[in-house]
TORKOL-4160 file (C-alpha; in steps of 0.2 Angstrom, whole numbers, padded with zeros to 4 digits, m for minus):
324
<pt num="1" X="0588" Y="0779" Z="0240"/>
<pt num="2" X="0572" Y="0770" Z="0244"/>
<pt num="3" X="0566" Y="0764" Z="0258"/>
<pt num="4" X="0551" Y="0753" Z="0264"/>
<pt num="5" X="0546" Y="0747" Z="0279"/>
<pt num="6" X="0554" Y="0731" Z="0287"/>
<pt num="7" X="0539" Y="0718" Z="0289"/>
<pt num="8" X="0528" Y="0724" Z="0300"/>
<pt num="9" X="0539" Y="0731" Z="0313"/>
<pt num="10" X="0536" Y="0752" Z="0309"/>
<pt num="11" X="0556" Y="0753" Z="0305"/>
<pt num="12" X="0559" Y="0761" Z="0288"/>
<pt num="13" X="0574" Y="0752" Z="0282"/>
<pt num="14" X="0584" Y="0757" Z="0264"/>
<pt num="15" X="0579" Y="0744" Z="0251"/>
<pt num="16" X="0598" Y="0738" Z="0251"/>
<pt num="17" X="0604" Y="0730" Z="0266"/>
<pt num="18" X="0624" Y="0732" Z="0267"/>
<pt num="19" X="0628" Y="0712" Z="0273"/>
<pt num="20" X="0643" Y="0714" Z="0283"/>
<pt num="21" X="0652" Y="0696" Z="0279"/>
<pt num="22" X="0664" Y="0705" Z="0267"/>
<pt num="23" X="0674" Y="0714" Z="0280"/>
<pt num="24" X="0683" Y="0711" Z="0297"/>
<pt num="25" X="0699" Y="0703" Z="0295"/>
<pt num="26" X="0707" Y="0695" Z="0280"/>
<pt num="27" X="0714" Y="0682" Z="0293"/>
<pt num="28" X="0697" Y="0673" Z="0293"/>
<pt num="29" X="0693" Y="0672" Z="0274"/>
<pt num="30" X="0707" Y="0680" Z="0259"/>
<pt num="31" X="0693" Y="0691" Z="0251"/>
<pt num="32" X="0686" Y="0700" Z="0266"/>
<pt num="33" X="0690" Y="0718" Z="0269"/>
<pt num="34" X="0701" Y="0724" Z="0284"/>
<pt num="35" X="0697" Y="0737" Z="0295"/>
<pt num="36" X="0699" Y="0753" Z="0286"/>
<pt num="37" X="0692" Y="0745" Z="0271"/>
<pt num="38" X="0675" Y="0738" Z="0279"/>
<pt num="39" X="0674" Y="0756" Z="0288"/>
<pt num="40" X="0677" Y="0766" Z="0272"/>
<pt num="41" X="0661" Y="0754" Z="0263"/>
<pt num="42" X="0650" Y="0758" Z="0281"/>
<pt num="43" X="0653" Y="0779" Z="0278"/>
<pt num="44" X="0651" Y="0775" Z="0261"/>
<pt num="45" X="0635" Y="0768" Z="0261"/>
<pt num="46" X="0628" Y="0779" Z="0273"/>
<pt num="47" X="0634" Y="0794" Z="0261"/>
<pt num="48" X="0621" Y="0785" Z="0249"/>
<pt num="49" X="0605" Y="0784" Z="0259"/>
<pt num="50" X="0610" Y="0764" Z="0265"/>
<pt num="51" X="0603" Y="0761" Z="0283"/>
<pt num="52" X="0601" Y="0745" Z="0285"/>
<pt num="53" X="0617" Y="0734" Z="0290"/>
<pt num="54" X="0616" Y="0716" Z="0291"/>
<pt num="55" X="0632" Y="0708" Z="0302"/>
<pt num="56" X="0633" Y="0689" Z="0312"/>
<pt num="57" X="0644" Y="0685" Z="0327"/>
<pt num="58" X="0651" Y="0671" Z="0316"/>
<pt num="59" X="0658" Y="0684" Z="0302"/>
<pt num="60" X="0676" Y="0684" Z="0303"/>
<pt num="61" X="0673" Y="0678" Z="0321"/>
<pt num="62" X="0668" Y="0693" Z="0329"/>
<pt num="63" X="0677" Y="0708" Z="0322"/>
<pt num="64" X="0664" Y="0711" Z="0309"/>
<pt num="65" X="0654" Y="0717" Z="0322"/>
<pt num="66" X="0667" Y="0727" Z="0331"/>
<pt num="67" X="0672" Y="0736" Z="0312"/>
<pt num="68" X="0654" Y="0739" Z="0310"/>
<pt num="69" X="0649" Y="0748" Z="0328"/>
<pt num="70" X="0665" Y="0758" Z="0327"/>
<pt num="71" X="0660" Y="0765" Z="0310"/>
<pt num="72" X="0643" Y="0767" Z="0315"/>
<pt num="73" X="0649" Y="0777" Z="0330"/>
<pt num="74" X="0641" Y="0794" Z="0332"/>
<pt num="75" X="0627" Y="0790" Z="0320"/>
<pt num="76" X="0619" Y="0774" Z="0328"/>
<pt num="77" X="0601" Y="0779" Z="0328"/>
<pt num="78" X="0600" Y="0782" Z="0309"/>
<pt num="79" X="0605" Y="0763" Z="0306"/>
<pt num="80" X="0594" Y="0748" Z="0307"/>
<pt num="81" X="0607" Y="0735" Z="0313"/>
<pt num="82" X="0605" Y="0718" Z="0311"/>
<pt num="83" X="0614" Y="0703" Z="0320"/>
<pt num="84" X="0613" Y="0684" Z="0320"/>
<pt num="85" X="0617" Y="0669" Z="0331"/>
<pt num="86" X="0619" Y="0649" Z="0329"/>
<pt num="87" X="0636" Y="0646" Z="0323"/>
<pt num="88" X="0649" Y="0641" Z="0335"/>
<pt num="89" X="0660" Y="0652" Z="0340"/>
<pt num="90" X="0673" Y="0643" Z="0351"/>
<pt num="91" X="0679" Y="0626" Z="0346"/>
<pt num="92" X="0682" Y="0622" Z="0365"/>
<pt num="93" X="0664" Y="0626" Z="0373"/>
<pt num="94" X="0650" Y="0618" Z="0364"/>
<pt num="95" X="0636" Y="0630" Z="0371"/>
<pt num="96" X="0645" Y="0645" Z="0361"/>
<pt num="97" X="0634" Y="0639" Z="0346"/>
<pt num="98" X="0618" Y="0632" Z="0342"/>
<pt num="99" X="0600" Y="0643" Z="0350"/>
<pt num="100" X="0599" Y="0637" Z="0370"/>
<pt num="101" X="0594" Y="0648" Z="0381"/>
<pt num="102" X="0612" Y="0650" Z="0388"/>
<pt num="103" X="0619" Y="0650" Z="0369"/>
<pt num="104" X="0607" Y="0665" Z="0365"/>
<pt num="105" X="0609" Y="0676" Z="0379"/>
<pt num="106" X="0630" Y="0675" Z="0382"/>
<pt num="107" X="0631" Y="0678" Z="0363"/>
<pt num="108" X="0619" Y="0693" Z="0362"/>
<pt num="109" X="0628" Y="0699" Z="0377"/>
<pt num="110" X="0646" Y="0696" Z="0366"/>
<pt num="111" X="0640" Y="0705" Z="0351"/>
<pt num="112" X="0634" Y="0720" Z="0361"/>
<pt num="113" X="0650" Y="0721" Z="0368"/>
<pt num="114" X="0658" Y="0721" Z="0351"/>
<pt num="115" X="0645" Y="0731" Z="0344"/>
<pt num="116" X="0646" Y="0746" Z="0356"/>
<pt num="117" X="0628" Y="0745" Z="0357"/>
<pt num="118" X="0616" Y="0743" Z="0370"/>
<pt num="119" X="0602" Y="0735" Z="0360"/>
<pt num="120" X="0602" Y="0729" Z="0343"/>
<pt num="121" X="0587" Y="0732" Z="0329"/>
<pt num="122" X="0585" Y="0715" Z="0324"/>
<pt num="123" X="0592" Y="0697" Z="0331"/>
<pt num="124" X="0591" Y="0682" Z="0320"/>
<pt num="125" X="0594" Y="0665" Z="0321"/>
<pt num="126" X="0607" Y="0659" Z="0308"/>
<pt num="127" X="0600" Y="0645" Z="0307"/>
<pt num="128" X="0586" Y="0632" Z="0313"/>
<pt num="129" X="0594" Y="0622" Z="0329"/>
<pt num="130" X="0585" Y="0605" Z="0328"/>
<pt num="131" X="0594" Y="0601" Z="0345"/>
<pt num="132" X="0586" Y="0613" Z="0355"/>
<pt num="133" X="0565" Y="0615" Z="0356"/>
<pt num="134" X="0558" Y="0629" Z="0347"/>
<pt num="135" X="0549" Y="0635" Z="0361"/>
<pt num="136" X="0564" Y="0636" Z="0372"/>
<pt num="137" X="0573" Y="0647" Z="0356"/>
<pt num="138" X="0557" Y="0659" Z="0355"/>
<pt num="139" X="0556" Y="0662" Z="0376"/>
<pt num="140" X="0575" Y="0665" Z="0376"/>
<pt num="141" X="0574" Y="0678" Z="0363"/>
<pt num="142" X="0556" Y="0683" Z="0371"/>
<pt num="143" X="0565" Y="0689" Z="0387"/>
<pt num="144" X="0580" Y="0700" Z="0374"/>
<pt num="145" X="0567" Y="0708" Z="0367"/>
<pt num="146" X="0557" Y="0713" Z="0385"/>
<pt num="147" X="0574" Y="0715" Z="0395"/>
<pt num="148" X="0579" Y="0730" Z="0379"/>
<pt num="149" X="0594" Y="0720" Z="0371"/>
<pt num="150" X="0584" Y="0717" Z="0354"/>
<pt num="151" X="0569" Y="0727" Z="0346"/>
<pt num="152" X="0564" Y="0714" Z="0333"/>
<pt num="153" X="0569" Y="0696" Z="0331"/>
<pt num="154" X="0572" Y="0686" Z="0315"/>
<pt num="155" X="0574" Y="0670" Z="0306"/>
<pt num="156" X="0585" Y="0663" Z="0292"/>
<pt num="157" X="0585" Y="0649" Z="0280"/>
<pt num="158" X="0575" Y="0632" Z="0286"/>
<pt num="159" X="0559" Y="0623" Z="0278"/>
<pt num="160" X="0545" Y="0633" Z="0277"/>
<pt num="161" X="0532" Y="0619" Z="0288"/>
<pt num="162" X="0545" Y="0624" Z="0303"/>
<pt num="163" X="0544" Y="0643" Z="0303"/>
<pt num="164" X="0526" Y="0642" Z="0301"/>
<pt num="165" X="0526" Y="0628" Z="0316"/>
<pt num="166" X="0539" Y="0642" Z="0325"/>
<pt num="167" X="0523" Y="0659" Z="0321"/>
<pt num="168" X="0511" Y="0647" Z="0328"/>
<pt num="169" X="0521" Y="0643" Z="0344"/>
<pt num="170" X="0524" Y="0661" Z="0348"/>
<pt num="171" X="0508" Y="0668" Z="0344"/>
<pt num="172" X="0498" Y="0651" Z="0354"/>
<pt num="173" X="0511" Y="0657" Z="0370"/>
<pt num="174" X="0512" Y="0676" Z="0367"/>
<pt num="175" X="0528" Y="0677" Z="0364"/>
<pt num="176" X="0537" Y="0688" Z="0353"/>
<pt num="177" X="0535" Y="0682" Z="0337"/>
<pt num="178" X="0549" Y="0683" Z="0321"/>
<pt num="179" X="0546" Y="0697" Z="0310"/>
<pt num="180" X="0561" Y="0693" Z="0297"/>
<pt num="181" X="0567" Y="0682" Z="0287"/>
<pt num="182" X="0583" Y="0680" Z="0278"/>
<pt num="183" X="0582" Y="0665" Z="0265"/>
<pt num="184" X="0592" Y="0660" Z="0248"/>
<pt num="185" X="0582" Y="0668" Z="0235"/>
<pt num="186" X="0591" Y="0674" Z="0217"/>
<pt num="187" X="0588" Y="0672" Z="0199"/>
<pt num="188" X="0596" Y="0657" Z="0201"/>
<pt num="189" X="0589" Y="0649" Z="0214"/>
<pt num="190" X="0571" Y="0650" Z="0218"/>
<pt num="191" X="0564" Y="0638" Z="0227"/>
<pt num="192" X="0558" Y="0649" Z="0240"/>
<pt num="193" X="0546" Y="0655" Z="0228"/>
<pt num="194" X="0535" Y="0638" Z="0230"/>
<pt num="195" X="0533" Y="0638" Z="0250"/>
<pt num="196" X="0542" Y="0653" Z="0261"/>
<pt num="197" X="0536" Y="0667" Z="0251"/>
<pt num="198" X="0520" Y="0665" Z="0250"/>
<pt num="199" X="0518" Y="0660" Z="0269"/>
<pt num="200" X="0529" Y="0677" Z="0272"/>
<pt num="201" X="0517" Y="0688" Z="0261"/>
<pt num="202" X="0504" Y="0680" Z="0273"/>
<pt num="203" X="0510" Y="0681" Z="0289"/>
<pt num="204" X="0517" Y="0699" Z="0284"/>
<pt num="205" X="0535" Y="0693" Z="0287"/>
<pt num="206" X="0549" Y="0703" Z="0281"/>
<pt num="207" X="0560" Y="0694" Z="0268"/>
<pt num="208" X="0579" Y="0699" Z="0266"/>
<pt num="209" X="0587" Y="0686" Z="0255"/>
<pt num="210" X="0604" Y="0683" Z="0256"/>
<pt num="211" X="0615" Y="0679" Z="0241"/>
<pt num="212" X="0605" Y="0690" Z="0230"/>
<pt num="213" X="0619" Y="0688" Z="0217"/>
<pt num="214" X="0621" Y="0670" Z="0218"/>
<pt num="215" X="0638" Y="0671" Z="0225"/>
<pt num="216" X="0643" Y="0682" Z="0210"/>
<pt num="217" X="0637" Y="0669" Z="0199"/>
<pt num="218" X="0622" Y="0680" Z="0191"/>
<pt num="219" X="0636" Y="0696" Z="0190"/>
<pt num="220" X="0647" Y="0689" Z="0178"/>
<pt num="221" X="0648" Y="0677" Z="0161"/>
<pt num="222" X="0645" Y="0656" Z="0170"/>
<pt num="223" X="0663" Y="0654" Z="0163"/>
<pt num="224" X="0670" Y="0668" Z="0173"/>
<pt num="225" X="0661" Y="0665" Z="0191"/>
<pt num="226" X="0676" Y="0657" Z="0198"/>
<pt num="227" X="0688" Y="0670" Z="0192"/>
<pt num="228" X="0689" Y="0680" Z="0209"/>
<pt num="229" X="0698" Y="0677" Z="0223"/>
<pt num="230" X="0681" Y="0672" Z="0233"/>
<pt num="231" X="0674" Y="0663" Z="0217"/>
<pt num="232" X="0691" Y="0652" Z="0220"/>
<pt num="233" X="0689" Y="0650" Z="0239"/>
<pt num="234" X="0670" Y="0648" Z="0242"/>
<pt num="235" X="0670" Y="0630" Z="0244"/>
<pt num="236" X="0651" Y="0636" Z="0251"/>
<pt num="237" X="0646" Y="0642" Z="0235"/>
<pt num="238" X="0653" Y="0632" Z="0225"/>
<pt num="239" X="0641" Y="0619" Z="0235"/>
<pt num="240" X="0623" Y="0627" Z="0227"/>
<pt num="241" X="0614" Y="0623" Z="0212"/>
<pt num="242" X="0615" Y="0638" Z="0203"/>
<pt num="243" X="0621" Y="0634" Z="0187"/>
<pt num="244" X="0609" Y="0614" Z="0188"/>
<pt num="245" X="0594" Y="0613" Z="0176"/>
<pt num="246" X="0592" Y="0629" Z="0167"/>
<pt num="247" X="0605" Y="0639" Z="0177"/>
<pt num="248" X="0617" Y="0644" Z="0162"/>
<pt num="249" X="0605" Y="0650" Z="0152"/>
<pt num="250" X="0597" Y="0662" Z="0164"/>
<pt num="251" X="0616" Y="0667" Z="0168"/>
<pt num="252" X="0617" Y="0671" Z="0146"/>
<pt num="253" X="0601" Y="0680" Z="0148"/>
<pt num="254" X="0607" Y="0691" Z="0161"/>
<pt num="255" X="0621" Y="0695" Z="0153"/>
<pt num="256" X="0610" Y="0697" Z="0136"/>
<pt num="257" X="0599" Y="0709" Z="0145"/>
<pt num="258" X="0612" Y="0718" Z="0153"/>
<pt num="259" X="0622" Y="0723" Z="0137"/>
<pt num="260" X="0604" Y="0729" Z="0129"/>
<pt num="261" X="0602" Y="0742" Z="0143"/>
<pt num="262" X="0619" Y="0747" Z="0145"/>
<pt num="263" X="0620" Y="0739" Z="0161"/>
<pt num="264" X="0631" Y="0726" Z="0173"/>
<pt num="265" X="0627" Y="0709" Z="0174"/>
<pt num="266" X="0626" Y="0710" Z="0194"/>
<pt num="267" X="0613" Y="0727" Z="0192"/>
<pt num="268" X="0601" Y="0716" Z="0181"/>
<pt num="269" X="0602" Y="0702" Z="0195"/>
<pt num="270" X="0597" Y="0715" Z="0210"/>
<pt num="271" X="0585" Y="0726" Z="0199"/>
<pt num="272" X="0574" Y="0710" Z="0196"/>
<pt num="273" X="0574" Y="0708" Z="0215"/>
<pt num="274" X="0569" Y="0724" Z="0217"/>
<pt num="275" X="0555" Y="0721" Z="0204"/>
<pt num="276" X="0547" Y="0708" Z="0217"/>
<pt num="277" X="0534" Y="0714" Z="0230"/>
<pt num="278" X="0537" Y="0700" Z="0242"/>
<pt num="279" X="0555" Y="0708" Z="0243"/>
<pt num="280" X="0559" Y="0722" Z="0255"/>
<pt num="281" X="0580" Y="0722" Z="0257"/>
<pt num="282" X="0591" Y="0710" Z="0250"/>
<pt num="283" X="0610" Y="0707" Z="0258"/>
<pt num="284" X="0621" Y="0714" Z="0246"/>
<pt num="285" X="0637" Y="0710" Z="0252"/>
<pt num="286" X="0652" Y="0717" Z="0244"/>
<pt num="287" X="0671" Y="0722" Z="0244"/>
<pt num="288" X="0672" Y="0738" Z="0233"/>
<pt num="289" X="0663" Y="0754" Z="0234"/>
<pt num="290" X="0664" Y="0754" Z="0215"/>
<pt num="291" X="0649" Y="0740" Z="0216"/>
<pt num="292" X="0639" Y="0745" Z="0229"/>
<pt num="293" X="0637" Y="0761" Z="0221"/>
<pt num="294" X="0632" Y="0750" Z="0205"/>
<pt num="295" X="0620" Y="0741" Z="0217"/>
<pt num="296" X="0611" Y="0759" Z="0223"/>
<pt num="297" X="0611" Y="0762" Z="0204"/>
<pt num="298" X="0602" Y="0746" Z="0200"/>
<pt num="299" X="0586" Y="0751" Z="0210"/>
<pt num="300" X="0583" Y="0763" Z="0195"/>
<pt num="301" X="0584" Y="0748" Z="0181"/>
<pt num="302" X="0567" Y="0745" Z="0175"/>
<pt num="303" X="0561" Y="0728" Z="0170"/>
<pt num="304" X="0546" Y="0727" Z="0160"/>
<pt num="305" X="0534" Y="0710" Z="0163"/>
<pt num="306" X="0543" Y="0703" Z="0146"/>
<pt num="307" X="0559" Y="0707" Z="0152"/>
<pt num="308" X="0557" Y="0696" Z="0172"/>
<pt num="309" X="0549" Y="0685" Z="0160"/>
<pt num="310" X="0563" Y="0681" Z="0148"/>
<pt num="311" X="0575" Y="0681" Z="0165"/>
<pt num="312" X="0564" Y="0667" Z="0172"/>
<pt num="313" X="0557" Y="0657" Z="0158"/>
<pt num="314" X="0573" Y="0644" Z="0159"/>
<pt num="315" X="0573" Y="0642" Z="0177"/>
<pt num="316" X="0570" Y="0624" Z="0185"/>
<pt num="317" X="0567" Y="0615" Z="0198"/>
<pt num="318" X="0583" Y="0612" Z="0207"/>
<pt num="319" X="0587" Y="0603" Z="0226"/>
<pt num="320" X="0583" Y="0615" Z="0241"/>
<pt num="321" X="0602" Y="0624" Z="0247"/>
<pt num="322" X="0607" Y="0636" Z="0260"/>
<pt num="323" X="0596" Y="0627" Z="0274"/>
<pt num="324" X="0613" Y="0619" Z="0284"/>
């Protein structure tokens, strides 16, 4: 495994992020994992060097996070865990979602609870709350970080003008400011490329994309994306551009590529992420142990300049996803 260090917090995470989505109960989605099954992927991962773990309190309504701190029990300090809020989480109370003060602080407080932790690694927002000022966001998860129930804080997807306005605002009142951020970024969609990863690379902003495989669309043949039992259920993927402008040829090049080397589809798709410096973990979520192995395996694919070349050369400009 290798391992870099997360932003500029000090913490040495593995260069794979386990993203935690794919397990808790079957109950919420049909393709996640159940207990056993999501605990079984946690030891498995660990086995392979894998310490940072990526979960939400949205996933599978909680019991993502309980699955996760009870697999981690007994070896909590060797994992970085990651956690998110901004999705509502009760239909009948309004301030379970969205990133109020009283939102932020009775959820982190829930998913300790379920985490069996006392302080999680890193809090993110899921998502940007245009309902709520930014100022009051940042001061709420200020006070998690000074009061020990969070080390770091982080962001997710939203336009680039409104996390820089959000670095600004913490660093003009002192307040702690986001050292993550999880956005959309594959071969197949790479629009971040234009705005957020060059303002991350300056502002020295860890980046840990979600969706590194497009959904699955860069690890199989286009015609073939919709084939498992997530590909025929995503209504959320199915909702992204990947396969607009020159998406289907990138997906033919991937799979070109991959049978020269000897390699899988979804192992090109992660090693070319891995080829980019402004990249420190992507969120590889998964529902075998057969593929994160492939994924561990993937970090050892070299890509020459031609080859990221060839891979990228198709790619056009398609309408900004993933920010809702």
């Amino acid at each position: 495994m290798e391992y870099t260090t997360l932003g500029d917090t000090g913490m040495e995470v593995s260069r794979i992020c386990l993203g935690c989505m794919s397990f808790g109960t079957s109950d919420w989605r049909d393709w996640v994992l159940d207990e056993e099954e999501g605990k079984e992927l946690v030891e498995r991962a660990l086995e392979l060097g894998i310490n940072f773990f990526d979960t939400a309190n949205m996933y599978s309504e909680g019991e993502s996070e309980r699955v996760l701190g009870e697999a981690l029990e007994g070896r909590r300090d060797e994992a970085v865990v990651a956690t998110k809020v901004y999705f509502q989480m009760d239909e009948g109370n309004p301030n379970s979602g969205g990133l109020s003060r009283k939102a932020i602080e009775q959820e982190l407080d829930d998913s300790l609870d379920r985490l069996g932790m006392d302080t999680v690694d890193l809090l993110q927002i899921h998502r940007y709350d245009d309902d709520t000022p930014m100022e009051t966001t940042l001061r709420a998860l200020d006070d998690a970080v000074r009061r020990g129930k969070a080390r770091y804080v982080g962001a997710s997807s939203m336009w680039a003008y409104q996390f820089a306005d959000a670095l600004h605002t913490s660093e003009s009142l002192g307040l702690e400011r986001f050292a993550t951020m999880q956005n959309h970024y594959n071969l197949l969609y790479r629009e971040e490329e234009r705005e957020m990863l060059p303002l991350c690379e300056k502002e020295n902003v860890g980046v840990i994309p979600w969706s590194p495989l497009a959904r699955g669309w860069v690890a199989r043949p286009h015609e073939e994306a919709r084939s498992t039992t997530r590909g025929e259920s995503d209504e959320h993927a199915h909702g992204h551009p990947y396969l607009e402008g020159g998406g289907r040829e990138v997906n033919e090049r991937v799979q070109e590529l991959a049978e020269e080397k000897g390699v899988k589809m979804a192992q090109i798709g992660l090693a070319w992420l891995f080829h980019k410096d402004r990249v420190d973990a992507p969120i590889v979520g998964t529902t075998s142990v057969e593929h994160l192995e492939d994924a561990v395996e993937a970090l050892d694919i070299d890509l020459s300049e031609s080859d990221m070349e060839y891979l990228e050369e198709p790619y056009e400009p398609v309408r900004v996803s993933g920010h809702d």
